[in-house]
Biopython code that builds the backbone (N, CA, C, O; Angstrom):
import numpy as np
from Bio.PDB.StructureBuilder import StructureBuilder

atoms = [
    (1, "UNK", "N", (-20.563, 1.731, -6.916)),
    (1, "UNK", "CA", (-19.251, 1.164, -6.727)),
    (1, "UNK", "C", (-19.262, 0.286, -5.474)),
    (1, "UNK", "O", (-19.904, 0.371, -4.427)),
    (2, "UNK", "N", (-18.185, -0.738, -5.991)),
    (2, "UNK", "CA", (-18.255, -1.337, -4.100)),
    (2, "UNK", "C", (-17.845, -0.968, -3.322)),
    (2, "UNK", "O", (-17.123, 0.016, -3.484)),
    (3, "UNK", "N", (-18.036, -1.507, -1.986)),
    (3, "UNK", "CA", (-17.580, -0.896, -0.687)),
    (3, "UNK", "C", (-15.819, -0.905, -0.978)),
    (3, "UNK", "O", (-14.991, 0.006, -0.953)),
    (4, "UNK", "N", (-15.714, -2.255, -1.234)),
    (4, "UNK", "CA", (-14.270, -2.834, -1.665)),
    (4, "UNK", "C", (-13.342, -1.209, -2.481)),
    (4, "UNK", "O", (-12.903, -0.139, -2.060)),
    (5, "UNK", "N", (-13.432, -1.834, -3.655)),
    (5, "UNK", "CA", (-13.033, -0.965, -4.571)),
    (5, "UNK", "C", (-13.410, 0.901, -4.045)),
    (5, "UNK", "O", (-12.599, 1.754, -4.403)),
    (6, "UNK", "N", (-14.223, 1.178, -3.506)),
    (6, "UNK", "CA", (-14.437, 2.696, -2.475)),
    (6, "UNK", "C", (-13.267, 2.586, -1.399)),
    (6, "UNK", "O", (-12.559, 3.568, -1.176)),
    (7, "UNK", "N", (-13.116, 1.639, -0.881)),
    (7, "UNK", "CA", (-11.805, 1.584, 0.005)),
    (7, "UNK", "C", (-10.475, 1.717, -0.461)),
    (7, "UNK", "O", (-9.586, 2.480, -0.083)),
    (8, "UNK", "N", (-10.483, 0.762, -1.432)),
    (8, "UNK", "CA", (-9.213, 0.740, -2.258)),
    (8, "UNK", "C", (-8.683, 1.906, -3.097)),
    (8, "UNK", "O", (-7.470, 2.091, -3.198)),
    (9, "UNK", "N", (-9.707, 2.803, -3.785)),
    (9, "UNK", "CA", (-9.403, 4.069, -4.373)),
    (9, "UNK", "C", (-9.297, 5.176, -3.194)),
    (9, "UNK", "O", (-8.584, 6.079, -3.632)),
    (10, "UNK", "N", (-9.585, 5.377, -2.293)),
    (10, "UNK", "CA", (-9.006, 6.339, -1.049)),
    (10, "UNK", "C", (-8.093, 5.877, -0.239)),
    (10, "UNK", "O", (-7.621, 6.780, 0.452)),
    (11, "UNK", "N", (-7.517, 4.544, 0.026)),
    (11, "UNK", "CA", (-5.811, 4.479, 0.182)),
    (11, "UNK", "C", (-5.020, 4.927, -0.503)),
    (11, "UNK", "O", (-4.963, 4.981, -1.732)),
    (12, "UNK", "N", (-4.335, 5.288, 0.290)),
    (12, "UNK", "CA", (-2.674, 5.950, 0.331)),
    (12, "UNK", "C", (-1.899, 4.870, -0.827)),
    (12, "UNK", "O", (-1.694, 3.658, -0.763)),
    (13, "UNK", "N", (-1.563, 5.933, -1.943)),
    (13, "UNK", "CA", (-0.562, 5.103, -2.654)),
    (13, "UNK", "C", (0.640, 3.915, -2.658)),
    (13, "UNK", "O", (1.143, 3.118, -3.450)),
    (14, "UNK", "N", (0.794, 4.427, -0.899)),
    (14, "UNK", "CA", (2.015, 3.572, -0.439)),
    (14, "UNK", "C", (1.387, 2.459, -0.031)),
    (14, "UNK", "O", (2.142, 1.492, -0.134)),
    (15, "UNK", "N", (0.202, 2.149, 0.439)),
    (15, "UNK", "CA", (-0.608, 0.957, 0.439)),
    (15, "UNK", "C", (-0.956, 0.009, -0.917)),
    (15, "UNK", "O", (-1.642, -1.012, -0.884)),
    (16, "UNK", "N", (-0.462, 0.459, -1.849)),
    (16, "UNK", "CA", (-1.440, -0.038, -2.644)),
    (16, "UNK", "C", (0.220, -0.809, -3.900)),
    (16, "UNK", "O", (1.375, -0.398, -4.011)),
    (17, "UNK", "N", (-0.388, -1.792, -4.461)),
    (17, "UNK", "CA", (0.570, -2.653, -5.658)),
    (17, "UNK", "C", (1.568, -3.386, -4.954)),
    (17, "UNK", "O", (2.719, -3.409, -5.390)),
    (18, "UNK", "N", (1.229, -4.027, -3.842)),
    (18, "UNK", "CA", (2.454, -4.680, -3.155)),
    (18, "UNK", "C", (2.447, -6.170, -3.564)),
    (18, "UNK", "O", (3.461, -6.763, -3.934)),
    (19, "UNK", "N", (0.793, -6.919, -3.432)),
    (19, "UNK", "CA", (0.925, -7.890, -4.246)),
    (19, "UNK", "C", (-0.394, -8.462, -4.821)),
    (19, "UNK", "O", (-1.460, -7.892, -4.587)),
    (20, "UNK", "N", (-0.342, -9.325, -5.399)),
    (20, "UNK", "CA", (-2.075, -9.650, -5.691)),
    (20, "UNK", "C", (-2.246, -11.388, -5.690)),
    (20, "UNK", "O", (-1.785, -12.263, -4.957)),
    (21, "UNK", "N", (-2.697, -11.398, -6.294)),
    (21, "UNK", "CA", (-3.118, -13.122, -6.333)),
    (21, "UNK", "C", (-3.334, -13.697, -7.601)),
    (21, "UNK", "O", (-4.363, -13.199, -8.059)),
    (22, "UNK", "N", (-2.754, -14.661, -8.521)),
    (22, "UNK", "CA", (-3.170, -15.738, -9.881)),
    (22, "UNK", "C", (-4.522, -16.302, -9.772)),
    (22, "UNK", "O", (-5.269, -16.017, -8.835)),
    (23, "UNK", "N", (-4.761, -16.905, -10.492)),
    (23, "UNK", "CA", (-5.893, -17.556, -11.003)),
    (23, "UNK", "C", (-6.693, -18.653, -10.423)),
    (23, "UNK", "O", (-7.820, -19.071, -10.690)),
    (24, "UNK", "N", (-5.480, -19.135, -9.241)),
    (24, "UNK", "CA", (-5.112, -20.280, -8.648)),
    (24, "UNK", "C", (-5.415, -19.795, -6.418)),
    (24, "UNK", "O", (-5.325, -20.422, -5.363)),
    (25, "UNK", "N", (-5.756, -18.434, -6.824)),
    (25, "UNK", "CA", (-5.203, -18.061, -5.148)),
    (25, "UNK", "C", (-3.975, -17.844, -4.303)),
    (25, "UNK", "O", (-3.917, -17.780, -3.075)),
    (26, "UNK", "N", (-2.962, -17.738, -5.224)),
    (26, "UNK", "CA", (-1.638, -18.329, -4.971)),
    (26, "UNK", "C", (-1.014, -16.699, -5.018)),
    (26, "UNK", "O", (-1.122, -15.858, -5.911)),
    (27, "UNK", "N", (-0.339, -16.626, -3.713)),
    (27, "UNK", "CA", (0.106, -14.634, -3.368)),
    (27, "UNK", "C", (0.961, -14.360, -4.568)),
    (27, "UNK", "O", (1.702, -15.330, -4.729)),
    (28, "UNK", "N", (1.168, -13.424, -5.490)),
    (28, "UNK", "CA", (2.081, -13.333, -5.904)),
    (28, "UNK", "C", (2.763, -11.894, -5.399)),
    (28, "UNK", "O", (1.806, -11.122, -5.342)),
    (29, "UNK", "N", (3.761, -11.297, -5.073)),
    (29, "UNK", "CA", (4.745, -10.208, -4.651)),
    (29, "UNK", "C", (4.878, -9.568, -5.675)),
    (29, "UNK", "O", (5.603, -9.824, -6.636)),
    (30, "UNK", "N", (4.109, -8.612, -5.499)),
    (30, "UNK", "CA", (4.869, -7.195, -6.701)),
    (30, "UNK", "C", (5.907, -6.227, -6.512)),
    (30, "UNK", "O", (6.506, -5.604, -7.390)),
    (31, "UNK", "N", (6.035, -6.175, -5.435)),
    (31, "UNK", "CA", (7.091, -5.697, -4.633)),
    (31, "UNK", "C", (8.272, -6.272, -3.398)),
    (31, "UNK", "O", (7.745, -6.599, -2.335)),
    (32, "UNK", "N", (9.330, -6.369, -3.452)),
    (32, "UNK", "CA", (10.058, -6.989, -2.294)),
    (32, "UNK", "C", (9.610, -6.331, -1.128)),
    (32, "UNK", "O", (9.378, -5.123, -1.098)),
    (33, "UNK", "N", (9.487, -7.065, -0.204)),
    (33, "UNK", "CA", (9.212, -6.752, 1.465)),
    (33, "UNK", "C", (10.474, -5.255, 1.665)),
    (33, "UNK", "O", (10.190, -4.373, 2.476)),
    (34, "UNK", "N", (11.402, -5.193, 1.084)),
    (34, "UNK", "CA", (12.531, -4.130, 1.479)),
    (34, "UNK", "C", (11.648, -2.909, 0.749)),
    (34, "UNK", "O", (11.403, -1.901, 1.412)),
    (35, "UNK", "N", (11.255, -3.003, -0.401)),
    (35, "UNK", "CA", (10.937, -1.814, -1.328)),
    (35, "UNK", "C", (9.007, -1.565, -0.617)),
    (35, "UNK", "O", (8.534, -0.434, -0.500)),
    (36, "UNK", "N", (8.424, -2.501, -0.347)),
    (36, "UNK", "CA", (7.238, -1.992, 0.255)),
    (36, "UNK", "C", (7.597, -1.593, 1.792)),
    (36, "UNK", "O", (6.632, -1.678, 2.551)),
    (37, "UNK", "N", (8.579, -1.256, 2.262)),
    (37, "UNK", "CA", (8.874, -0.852, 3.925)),
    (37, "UNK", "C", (8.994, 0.219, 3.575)),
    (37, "UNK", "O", (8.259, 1.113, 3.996)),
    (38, "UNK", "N", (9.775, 0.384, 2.871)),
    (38, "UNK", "CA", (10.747, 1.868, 2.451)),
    (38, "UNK", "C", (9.405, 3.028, 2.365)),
    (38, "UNK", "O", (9.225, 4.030, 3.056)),
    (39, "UNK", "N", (8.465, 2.400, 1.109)),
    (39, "UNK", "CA", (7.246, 3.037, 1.175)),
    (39, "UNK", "C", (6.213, 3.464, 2.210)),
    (39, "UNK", "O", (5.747, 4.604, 2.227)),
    (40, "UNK", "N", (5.898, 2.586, 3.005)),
    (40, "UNK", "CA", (5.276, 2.896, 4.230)),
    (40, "UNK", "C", (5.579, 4.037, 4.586)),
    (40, "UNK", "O", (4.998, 5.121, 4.631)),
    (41, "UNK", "N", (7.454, 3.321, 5.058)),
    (41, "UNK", "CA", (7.853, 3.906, 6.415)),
    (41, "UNK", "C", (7.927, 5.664, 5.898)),
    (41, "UNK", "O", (7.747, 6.551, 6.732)),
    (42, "UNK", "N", (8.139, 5.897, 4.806)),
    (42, "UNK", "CA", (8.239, 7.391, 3.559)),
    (42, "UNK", "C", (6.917, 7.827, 4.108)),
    (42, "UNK", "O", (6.887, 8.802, 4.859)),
    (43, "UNK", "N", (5.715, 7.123, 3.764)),
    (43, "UNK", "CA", (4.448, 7.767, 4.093)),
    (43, "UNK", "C", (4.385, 8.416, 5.850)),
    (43, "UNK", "O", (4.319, 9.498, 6.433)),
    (44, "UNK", "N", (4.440, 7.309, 6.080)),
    (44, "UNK", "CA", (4.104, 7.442, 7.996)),
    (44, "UNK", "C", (5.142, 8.795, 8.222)),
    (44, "UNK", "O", (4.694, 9.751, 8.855)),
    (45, "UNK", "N", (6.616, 8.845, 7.655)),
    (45, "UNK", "CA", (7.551, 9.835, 8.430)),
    (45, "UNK", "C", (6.899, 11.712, 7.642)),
    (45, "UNK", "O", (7.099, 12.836, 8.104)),
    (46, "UNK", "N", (6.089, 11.268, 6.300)),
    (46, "UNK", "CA", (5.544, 12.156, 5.749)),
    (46, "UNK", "C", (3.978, 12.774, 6.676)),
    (46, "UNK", "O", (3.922, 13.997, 6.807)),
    (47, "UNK", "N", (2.978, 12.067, 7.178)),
    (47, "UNK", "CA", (2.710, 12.149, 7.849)),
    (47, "UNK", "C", (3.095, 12.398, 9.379)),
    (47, "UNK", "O", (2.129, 12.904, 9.951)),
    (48, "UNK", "N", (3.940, 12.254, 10.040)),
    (48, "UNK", "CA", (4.599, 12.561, 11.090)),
    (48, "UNK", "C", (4.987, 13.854, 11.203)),
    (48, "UNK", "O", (4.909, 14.463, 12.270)),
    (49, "UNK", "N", (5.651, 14.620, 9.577)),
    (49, "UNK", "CA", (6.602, 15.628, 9.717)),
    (49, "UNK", "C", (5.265, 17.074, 9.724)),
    (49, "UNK", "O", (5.376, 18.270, 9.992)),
    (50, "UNK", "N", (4.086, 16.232, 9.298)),
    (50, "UNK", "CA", (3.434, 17.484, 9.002)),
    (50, "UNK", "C", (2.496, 17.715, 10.232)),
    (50, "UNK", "O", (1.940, 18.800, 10.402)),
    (51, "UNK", "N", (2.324, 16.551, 11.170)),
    (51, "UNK", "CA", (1.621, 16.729, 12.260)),
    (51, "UNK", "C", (2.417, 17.690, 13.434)),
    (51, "UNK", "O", (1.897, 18.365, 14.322)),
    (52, "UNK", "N", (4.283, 17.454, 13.023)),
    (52, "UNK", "CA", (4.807, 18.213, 13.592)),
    (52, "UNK", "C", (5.062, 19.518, 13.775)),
    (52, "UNK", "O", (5.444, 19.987, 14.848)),
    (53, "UNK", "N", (4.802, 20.374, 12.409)),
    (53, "UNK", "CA", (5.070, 21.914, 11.565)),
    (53, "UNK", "C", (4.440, 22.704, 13.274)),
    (53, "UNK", "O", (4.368, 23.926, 13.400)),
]
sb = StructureBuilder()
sb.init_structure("model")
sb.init_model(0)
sb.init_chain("A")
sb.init_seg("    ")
for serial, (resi, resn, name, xyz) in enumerate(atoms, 1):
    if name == "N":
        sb.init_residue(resn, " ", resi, " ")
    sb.init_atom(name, np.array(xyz, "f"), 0.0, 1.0, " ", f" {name:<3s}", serial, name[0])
structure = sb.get_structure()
């Protein structure tokens, strides 16, 4: 497997489908900037709460 794709399958879900690229190179958004924050910020406070226990 590649290094690439080895990286990409052990990120965090909330990292991952935000956007990709056409045929052309051209970004396309799979997600609005509001709905990929929300995700993060869900992960990081999920992480946070358990470093706290």
């Amino acid at each position: 497997m590649k290094q690439e794709e080895k990286q990409y399958n052990e990120m965090p879900e909330a990292f991952k489908g935000h956007y990709s690229f056409d045929e052309d190179g051209n970004l396309i958004e799979l997600r609005n900037p509001n709905e990929a924050k929300e995700m993060m910020n869900n992960f990081f406070a999920s992480k946070n709460s358990r470093t706290n226990d």
